[in-house]
Residue frames relative to the residue before (quaternion, step in Angstrom):
aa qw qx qy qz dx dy dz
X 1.0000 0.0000 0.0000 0.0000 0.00 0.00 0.00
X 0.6324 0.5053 -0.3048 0.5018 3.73 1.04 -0.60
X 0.7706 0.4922 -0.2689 0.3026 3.03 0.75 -0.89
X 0.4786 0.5840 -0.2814 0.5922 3.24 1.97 -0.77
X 0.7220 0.2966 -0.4354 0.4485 3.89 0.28 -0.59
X 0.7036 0.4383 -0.4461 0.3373 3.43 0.66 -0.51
X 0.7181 0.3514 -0.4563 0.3906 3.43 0.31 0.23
X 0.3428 0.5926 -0.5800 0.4415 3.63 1.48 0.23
X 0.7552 0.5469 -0.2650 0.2459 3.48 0.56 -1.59
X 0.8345 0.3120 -0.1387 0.4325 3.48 1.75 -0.81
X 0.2637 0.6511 -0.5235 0.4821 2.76 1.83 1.38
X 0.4589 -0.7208 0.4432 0.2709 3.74 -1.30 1.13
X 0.6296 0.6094 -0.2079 0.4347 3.06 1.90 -1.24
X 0.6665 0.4191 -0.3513 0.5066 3.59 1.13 -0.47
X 0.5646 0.5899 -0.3792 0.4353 3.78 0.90 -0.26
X 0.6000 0.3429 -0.4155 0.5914 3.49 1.04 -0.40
X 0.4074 0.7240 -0.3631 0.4218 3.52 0.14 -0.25
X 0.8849 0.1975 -0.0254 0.4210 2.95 0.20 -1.36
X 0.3428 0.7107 -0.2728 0.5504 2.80 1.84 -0.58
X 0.8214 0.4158 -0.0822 0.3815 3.83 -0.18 -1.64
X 0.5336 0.5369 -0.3156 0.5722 3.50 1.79 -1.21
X 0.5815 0.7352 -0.2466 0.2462 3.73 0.63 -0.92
X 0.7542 0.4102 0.0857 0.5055 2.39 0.36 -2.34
X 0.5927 0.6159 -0.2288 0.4657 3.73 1.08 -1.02
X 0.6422 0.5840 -0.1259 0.4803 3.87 1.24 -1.30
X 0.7373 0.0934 -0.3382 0.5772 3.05 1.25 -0.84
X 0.4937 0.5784 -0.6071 0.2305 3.70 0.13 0.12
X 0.7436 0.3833 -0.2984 0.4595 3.54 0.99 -0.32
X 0.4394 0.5258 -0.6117 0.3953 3.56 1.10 0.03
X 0.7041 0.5880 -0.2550 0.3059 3.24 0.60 -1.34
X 0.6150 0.3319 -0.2617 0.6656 4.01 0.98 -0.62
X 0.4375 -0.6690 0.5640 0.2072 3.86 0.32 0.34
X 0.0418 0.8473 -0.5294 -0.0021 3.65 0.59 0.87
X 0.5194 0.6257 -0.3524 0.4632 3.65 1.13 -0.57
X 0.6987 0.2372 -0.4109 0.5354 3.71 1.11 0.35
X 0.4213 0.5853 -0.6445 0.2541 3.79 0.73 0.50
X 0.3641 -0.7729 0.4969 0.1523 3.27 -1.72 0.48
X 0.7271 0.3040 -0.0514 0.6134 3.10 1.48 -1.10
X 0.6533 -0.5089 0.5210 0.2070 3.07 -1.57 1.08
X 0.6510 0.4362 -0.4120 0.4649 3.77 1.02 0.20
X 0.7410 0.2652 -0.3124 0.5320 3.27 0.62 -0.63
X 0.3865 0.5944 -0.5353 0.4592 3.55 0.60 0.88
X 0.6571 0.5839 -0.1976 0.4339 3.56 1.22 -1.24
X 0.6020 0.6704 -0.0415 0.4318 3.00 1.47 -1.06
X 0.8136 0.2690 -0.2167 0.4677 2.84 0.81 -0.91
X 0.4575 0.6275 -0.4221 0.4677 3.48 1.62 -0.31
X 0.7404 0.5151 -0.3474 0.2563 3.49 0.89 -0.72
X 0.5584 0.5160 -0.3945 0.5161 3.35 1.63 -1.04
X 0.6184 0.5559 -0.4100 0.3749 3.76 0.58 -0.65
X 0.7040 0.4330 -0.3429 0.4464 3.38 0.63 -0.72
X 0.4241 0.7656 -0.2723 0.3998 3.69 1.41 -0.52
X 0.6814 0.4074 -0.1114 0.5977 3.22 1.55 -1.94
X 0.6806 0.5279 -0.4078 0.3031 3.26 0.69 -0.67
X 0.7334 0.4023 -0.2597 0.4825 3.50 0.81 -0.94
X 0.2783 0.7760 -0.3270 0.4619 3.34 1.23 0.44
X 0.5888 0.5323 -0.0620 0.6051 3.09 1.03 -2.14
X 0.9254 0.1889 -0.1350 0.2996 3.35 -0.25 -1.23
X 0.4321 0.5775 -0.4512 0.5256 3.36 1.59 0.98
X 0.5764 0.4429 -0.4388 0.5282 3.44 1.26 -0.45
X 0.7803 0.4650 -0.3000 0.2914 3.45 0.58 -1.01
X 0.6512 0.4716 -0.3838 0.4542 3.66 0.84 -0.50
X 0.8379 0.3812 -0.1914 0.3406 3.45 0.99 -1.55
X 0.5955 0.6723 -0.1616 0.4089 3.15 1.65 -1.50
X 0.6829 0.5446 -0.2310 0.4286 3.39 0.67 -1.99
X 0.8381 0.2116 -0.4033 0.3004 3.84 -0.13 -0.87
X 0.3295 0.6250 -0.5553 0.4387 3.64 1.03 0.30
X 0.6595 0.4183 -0.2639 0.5661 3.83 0.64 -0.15
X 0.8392 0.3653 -0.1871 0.3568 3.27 0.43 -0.77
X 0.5955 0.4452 -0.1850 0.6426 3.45 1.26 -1.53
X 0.9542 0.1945 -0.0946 0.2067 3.44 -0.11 -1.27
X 0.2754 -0.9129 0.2415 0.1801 2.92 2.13 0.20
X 0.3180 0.7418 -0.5252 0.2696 2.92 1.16 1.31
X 0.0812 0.9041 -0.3993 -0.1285 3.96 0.58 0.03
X 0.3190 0.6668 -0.4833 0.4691 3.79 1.26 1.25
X 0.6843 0.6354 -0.1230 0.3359 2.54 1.19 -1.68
X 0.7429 0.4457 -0.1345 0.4811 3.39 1.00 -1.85
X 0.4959 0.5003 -0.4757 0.5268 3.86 1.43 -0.74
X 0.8365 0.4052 -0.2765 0.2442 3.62 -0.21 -1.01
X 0.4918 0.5441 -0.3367 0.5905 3.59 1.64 -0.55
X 0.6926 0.4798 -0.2429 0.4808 3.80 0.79 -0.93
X 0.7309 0.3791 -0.3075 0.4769 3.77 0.92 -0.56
X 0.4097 0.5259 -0.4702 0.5783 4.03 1.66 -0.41
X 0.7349 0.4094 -0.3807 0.3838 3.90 -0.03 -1.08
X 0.6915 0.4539 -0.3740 0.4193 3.55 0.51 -0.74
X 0.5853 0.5122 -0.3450 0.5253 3.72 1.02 -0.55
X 0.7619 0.3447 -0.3268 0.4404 3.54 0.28 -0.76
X 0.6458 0.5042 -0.3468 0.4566 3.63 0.55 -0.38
X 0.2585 0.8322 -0.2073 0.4446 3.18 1.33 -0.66
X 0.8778 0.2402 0.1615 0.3818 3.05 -0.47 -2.06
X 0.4929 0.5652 -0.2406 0.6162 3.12 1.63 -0.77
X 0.7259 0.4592 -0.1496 0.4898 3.68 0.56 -0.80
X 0.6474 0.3932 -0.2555 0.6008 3.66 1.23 -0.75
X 0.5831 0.5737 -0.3788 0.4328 3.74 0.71 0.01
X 0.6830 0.5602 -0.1876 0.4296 3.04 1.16 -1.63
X 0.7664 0.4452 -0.3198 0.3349 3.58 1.01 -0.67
X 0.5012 0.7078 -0.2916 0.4035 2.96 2.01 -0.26
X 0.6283 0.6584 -0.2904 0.2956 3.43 1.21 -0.16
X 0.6206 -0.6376 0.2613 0.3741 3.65 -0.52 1.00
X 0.3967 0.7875 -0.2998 0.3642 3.56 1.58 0.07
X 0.7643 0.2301 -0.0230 0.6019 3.29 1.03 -1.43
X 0.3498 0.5247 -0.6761 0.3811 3.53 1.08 1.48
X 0.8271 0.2139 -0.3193 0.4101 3.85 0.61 -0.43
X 0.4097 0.5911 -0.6049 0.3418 3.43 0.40 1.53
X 0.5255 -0.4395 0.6321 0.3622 3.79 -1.66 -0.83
X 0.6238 0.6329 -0.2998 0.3470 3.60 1.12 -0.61
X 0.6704 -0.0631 -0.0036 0.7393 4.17 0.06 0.97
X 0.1348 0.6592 -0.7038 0.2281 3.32 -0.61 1.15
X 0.8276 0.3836 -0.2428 0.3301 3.12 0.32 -0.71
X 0.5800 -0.5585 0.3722 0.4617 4.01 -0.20 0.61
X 0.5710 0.3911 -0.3889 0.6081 3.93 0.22 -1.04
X 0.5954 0.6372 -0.4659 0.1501 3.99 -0.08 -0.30
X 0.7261 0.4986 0.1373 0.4531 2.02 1.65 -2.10
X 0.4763 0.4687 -0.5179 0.5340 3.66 1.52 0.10
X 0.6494 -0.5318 0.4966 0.2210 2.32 -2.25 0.79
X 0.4395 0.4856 -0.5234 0.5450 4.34 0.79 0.26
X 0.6672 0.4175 -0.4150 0.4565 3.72 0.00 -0.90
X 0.7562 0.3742 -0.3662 0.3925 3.97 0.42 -0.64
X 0.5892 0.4392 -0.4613 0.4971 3.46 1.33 -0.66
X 0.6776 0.4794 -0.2962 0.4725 3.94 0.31 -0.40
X 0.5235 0.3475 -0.4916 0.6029 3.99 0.99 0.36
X 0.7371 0.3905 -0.3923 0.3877 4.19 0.65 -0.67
X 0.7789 0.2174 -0.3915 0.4391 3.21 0.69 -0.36
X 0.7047 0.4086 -0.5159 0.2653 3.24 0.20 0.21
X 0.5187 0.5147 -0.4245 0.5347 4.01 1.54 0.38
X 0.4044 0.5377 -0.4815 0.5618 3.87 1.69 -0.17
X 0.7634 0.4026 -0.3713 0.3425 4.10 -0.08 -1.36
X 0.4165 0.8429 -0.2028 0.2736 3.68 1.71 -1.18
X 0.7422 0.3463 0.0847 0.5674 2.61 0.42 -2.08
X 0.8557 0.3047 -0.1653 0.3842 4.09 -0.21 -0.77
X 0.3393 0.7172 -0.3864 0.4703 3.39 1.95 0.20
X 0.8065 0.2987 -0.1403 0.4906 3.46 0.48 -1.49
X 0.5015 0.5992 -0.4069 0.4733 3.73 1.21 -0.64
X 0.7639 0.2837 -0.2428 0.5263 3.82 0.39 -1.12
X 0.6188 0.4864 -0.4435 0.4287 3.79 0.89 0.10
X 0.7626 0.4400 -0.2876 0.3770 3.01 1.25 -0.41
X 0.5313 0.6669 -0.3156 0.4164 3.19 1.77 -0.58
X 0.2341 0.8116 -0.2926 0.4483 3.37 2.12 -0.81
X 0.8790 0.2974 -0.0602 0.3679 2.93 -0.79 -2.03
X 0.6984 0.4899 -0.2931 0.4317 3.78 0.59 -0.81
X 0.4092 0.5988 -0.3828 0.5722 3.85 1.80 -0.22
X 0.8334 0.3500 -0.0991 0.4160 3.47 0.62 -1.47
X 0.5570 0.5855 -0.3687 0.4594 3.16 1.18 0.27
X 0.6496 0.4470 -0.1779 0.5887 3.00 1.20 -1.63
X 0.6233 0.4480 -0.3755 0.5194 4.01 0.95 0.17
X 0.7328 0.4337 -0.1613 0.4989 3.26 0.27 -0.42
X 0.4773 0.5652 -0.3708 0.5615 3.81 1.53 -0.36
X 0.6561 0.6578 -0.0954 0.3574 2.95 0.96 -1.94
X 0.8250 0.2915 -0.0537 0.4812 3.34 0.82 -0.99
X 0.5246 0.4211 -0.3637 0.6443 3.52 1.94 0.34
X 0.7647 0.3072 -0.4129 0.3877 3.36 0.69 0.30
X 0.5709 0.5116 -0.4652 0.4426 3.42 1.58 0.27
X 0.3434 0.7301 -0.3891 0.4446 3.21 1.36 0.08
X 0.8103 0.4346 0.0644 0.3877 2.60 -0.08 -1.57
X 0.5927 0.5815 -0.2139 0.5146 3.75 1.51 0.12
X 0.7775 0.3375 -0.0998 0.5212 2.49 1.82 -1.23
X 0.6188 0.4853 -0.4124 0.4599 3.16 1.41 0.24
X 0.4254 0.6504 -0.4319 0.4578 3.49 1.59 0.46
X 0.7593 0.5328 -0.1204 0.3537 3.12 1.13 -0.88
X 0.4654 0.7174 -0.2384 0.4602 2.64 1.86 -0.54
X 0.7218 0.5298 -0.0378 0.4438 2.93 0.83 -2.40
X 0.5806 0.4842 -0.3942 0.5226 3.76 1.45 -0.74
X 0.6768 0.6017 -0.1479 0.3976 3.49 0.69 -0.80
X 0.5778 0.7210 -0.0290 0.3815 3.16 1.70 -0.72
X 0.7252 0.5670 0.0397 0.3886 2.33 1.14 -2.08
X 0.6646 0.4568 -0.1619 0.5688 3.35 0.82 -1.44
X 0.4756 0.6408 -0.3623 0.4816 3.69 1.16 -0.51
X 0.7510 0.5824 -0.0234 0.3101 3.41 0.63 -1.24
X 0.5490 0.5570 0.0070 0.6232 2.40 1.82 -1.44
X 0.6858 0.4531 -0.3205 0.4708 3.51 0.60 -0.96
X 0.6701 0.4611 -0.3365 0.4745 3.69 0.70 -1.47
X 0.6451 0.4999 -0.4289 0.3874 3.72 0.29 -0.96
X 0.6465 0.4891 -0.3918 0.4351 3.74 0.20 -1.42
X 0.7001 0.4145 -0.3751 0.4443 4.02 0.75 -1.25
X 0.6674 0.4491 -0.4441 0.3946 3.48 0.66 -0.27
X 0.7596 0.4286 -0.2735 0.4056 3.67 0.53 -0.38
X 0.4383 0.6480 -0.3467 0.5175 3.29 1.94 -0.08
X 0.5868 0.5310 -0.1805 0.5841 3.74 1.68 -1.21
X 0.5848 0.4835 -0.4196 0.4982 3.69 0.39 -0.61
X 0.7331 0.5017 -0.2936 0.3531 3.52 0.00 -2.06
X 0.7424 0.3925 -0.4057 0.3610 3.67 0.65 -0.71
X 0.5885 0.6536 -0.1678 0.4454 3.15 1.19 -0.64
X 0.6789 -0.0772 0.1712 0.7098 3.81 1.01 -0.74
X 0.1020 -0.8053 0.5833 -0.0301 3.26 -0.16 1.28
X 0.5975 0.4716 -0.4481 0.4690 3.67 0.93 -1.07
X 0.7953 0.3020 -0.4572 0.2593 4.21 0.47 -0.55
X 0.0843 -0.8337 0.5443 -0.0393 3.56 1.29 0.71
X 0.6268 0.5819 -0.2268 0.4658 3.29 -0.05 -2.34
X 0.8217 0.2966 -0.3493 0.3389 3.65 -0.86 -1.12
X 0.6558 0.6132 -0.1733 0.4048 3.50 0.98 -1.48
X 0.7499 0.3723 -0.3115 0.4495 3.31 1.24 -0.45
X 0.4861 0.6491 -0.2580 0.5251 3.35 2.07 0.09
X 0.5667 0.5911 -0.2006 0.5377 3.14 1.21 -0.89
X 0.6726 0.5077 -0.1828 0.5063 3.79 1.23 -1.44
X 0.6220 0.5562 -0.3315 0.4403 3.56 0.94 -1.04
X 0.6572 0.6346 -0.2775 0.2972 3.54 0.99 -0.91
X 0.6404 0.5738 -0.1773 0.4787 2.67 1.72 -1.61
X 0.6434 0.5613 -0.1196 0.5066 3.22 0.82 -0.81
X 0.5317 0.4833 -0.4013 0.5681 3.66 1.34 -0.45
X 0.8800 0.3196 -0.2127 0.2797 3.22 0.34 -0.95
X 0.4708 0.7003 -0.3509 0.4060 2.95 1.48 0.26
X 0.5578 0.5621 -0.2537 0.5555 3.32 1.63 -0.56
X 0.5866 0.6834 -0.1952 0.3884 3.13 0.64 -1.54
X 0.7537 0.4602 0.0195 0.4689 3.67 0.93 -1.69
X 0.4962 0.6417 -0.3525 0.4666 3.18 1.37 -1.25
X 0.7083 0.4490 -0.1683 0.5180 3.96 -0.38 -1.27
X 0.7636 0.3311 -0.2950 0.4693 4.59 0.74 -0.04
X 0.4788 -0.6652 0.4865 0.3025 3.71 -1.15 0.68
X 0.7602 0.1242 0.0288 0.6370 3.21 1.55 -0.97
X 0.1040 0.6463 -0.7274 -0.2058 3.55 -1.35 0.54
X 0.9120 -0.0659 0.3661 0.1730 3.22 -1.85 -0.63
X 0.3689 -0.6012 0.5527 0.4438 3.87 0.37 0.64
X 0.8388 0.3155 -0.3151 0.3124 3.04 -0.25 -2.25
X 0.5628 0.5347 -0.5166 0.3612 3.89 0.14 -0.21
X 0.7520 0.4514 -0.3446 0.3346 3.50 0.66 -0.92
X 0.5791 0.5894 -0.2544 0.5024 3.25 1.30 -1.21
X 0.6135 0.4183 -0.3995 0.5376 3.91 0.90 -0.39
X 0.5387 0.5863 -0.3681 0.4803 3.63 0.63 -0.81
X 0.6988 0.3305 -0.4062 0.4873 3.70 0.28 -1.48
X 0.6186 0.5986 -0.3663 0.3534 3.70 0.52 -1.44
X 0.6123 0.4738 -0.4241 0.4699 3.80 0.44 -0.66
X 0.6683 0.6222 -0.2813 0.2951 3.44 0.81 -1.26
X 0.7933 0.4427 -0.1592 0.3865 2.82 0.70 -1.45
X 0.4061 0.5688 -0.4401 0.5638 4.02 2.02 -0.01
X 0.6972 0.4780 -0.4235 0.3257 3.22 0.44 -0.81
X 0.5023 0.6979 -0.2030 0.4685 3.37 1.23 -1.30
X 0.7057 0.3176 -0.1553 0.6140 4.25 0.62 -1.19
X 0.6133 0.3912 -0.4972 0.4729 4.05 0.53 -0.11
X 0.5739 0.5297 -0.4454 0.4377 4.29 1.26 -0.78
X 0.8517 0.3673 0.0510 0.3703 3.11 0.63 -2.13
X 0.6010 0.7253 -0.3170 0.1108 3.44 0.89 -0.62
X 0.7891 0.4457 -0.2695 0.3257 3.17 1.25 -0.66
X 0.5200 0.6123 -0.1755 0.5691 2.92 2.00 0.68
X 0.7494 0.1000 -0.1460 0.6380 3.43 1.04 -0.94
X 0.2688 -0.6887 0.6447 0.1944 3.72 -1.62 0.24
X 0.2430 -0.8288 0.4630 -0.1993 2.12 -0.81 2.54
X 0.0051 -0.8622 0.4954 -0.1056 3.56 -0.05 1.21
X 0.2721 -0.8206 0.4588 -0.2049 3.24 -1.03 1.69
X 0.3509 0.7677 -0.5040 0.1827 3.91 0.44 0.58
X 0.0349 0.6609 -0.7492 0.0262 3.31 -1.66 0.78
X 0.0745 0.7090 -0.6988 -0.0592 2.51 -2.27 0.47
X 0.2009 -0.8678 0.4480 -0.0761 2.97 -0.84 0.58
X 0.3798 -0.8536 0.2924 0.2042 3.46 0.23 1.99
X 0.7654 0.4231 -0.0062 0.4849 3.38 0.94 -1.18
X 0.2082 0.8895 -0.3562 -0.1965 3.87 0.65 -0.20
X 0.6868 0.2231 -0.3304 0.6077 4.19 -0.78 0.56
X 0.5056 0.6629 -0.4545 0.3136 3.85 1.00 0.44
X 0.7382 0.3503 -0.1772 0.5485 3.71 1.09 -0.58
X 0.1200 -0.5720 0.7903 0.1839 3.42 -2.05 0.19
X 0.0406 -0.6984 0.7130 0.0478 2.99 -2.23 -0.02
X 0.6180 -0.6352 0.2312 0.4015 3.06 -1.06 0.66
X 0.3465 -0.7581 0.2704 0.4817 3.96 -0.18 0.46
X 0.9054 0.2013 -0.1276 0.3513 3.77 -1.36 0.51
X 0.0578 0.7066 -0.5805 0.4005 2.70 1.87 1.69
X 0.7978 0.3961 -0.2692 0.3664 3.88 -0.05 -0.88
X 0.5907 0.6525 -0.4229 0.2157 3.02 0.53 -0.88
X 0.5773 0.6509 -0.3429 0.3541 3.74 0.91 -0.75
X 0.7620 0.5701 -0.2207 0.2137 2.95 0.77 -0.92
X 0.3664 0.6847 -0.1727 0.6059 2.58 2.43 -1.54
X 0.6557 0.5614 -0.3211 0.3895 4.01 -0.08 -1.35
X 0.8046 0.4388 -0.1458 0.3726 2.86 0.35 -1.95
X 0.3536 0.7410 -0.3631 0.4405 4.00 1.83 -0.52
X 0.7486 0.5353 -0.0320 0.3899 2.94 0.26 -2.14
X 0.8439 0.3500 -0.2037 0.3519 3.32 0.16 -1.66
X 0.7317 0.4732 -0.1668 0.4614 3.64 1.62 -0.59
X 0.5985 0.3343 -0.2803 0.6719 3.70 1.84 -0.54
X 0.7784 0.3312 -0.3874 0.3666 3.47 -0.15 0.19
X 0.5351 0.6431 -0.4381 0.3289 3.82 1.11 -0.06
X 0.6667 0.2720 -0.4010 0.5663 3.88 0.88 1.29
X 0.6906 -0.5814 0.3817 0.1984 2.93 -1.57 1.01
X 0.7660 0.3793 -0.2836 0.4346 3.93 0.83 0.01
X 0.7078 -0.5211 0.1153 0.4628 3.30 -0.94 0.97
X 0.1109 0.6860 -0.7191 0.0015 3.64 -1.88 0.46
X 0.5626 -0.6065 0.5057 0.2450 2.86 -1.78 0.13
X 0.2271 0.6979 -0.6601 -0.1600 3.35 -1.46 -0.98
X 0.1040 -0.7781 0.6180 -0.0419 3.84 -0.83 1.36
X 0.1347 0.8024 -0.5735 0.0954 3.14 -0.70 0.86
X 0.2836 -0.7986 0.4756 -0.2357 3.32 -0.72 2.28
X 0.0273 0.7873 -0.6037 0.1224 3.85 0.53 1.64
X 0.0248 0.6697 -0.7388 0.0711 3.71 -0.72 1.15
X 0.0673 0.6414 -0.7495 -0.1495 3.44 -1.78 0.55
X 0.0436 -0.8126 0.5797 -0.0421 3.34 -1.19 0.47
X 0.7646 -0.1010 -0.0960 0.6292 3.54 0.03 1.50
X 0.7466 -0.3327 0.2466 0.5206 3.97 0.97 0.08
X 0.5367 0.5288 -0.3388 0.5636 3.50 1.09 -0.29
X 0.3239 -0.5948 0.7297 -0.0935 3.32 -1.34 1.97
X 0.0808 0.7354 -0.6690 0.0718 2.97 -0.97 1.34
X 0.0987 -0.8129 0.5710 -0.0581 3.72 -0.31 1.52
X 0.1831 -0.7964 0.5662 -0.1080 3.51 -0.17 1.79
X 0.4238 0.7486 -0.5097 0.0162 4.09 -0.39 0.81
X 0.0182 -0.8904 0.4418 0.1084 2.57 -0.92 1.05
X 0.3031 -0.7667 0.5520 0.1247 4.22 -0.56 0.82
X 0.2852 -0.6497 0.6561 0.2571 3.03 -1.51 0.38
X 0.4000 -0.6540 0.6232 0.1544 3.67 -1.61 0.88
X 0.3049 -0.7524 0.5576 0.1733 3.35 -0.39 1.65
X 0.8784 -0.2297 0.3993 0.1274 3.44 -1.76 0.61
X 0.8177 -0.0865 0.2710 0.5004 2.53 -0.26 -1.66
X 0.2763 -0.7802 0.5240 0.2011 4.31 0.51 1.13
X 0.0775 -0.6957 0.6975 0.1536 3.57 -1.04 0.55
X 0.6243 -0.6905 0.1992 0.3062 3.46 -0.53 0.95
X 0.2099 -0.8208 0.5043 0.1672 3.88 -0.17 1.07
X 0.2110 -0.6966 0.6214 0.2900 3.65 -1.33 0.31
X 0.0097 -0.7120 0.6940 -0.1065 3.17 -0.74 1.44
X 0.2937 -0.6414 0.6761 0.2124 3.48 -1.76 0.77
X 0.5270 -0.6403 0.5307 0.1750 3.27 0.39 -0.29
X 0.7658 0.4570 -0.3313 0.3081 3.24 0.51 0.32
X 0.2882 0.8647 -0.2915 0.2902 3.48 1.64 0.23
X 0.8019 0.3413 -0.0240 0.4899 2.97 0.89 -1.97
X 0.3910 0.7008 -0.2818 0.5259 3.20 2.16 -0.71
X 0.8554 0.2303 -0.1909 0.4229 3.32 -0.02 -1.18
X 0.5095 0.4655 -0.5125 0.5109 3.82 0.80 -0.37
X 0.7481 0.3081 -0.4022 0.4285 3.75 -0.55 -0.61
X 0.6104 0.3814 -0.5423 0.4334 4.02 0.60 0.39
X 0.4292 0.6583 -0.3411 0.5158 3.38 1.21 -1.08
X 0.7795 0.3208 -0.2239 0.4892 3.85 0.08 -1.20
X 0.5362 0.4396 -0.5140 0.5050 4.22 0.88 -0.24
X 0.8297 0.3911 -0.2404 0.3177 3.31 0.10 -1.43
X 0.5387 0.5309 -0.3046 0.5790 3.58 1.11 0.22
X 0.9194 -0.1068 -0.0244 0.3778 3.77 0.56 -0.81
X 0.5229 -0.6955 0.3431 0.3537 2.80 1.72 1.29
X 0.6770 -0.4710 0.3316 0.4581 3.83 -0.80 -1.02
X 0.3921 0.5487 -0.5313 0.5127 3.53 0.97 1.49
X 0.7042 0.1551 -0.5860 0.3696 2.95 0.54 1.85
X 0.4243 -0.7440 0.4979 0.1361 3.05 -1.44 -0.45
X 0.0422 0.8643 -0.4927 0.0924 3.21 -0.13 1.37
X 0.0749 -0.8112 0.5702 -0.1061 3.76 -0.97 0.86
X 0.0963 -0.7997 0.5560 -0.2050 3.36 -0.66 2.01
X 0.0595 -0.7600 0.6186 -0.1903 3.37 -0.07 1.72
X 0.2162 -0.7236 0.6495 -0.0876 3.45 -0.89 1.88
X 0.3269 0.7716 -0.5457 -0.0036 4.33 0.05 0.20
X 0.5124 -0.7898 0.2100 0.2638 3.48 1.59 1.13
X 0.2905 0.5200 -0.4731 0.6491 3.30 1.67 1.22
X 0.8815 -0.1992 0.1163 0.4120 3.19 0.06 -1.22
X 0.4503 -0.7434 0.3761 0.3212 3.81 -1.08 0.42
X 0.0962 -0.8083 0.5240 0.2508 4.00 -0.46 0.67
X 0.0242 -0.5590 0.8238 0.0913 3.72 -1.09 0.11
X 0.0944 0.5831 -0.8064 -0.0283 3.28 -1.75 1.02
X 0.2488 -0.8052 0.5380 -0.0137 3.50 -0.99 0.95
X 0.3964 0.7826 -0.4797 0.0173 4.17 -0.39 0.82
X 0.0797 0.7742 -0.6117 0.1415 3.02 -0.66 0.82
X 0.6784 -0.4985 0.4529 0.2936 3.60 -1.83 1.18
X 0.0498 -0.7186 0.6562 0.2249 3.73 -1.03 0.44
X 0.5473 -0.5151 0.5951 0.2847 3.59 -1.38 0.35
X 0.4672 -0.6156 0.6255 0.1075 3.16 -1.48 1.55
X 0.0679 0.7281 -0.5297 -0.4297 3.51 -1.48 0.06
X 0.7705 -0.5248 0.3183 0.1718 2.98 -1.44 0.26
């Protein structure tokens, strides 16, 4: 049903329509048409209407872009008050004619003054170009706001293209770390990777999937993460989740952070940590990590562009209806993460 009015709404041909159905309603509340009798002064009055109407749309084709385009608006009031006067007069003449003695149509003296005709043009002038420029309005903002959901939306392609191979890179270095380390569990780990990677594809092509898909996704990750790191770092993992199959998010919004845990607290050979704590609670995502900041850094290859691109990914997705907070006190690293999830329907 929305979708049907909205394209009623961003049809030009139905806007006049509505536009004419409008403007037309009141011209006959106003002349009391519900006391015509005859099929002439019915005729009649369509004609003086149609009089006003093209009125209207001389201001609007010729009048209007002198306001708009050329932004002269002295100019367009006075060209717009000469038109309302001449038409006007043009219209008070017309009723004088010996024609509209055998109609219902101006019968009445106040009909016939010349204020009553200037007050049927301008007020079928305010009628008629009210909704036209409200409507011309909305189709600006549409065609802005289209505009800007698809530059959006370019750039969060670009993002995600950019993303991806990111993802790709850390994973492959983690399982490159495992294999030397435990080679005989190679095989599973690279089964375990394929998944990750399944769903990265899979996800890659949606605006939104499923919490629980993502939260499995991180959750694979982070096994993979405790077969590299585990017998070395203490790796701690909790969710909950008030509401469950009730939310989406965008996919491989989190994951950076998680990565970025790993790839910076575990790059030295003595003990560390990494905790990571996913609460929602009425729709509010709360993403809690925290890492520990080895000692002594063994050099990491980072591109830099993970955490980069998730926090554009996260403007251009929720504008400033979230809240993120990054606390560095070179012990340890904090990422706190909140932000509204989307319900489905």
């Amino acid at each position: 049903m929305n979708k049907k009015f909205n394209n009623i709404m961003d049809n030009k041909w139905w806007q006049e329509i509505a536009v004419i159905l409008f403007s037309f309603t009141i011209y006959t509340l106003k002349n009391d048409w519900m006391l015509f009798s005859s099929f002439i002064s019915i005729m009649m009055g369509v004609f003086f209407y149609l009089i006003l109407y093209m009125h209207a749309q001389f201001n609007r084709f010729f009048l209007l872009p002198i306001l708009f385009k050329n932004q002269r608006p002295i100019t367009y009031i006075f060209l717009t008050l000469f038109g309302v006067l001449v038409f006007s007069i043009v219209l008070y003449e017309l009723t004088l004619l010996d024609m509209f003695a055998k109609c219902h149509l101006y019968q009445n003296s106040h009909q016939r003054s010349y204020v009553y005709q200037l007050a049927s043009v301008l007020g079928t002038l305010v009628c008629i170009l009210s909704p036209i420029i409200v409507f011309k309005f909305y189709r600006i903002h549409k065609k802005q706001t289209d505009e800007a959901l698809l530059f959006n939306q370019m750039q969060l392609n670009a993002l995600k293209g950019q993303l991806n191979p990111h993802f790709l890179f850390n994973t492959f270095n983690t399982l490159y770390g495992i294999s030397l380390e435990f080679p005989e569990r190679t095989s599973d780990l690279i089964m375990k990777v394929s998944q990750l990677m399944r769903y990265q594809l899979e996800s890659n092509s949606k605006q939104c999937v499923s919490l629980e898909d993502e939260l499995e996704f991180i959750n694979s990750y982070i096994q993979l993460e405790k077969e590299r790191v585990g017998y070395r770092c203490d790796i701690t993992y909790d969710c909950k989740i008030d509401n469950e199959n009730a939310y989406k998010v965008s996919p491989m919004l989190l994951i950076a952070f998680i990565e970025n845990a790993f790839k910076h607290g575990t790059c030295a050979i003595e003990k560390c940590f990494v905790r990571i704590i996913i609460t929602v609670e009425n729709g509010l995502l709360h993403l809690h990590v925290v890492n520990s900041i080895p000692k002594k850094n063994t050099e990491v290859v980072s591109t830099k562009i993970g955490l980069k691109n998730t926090i554009e990914r996260l403007n251009l997705i929720y504008g400033k209806d979230y809240k993120l907070d990054i606390k560095d006190d070179k012990n340890t690293y904090i990422v706190d993460l909140k932000l509204q999830l989307k319900k489905f329907m």
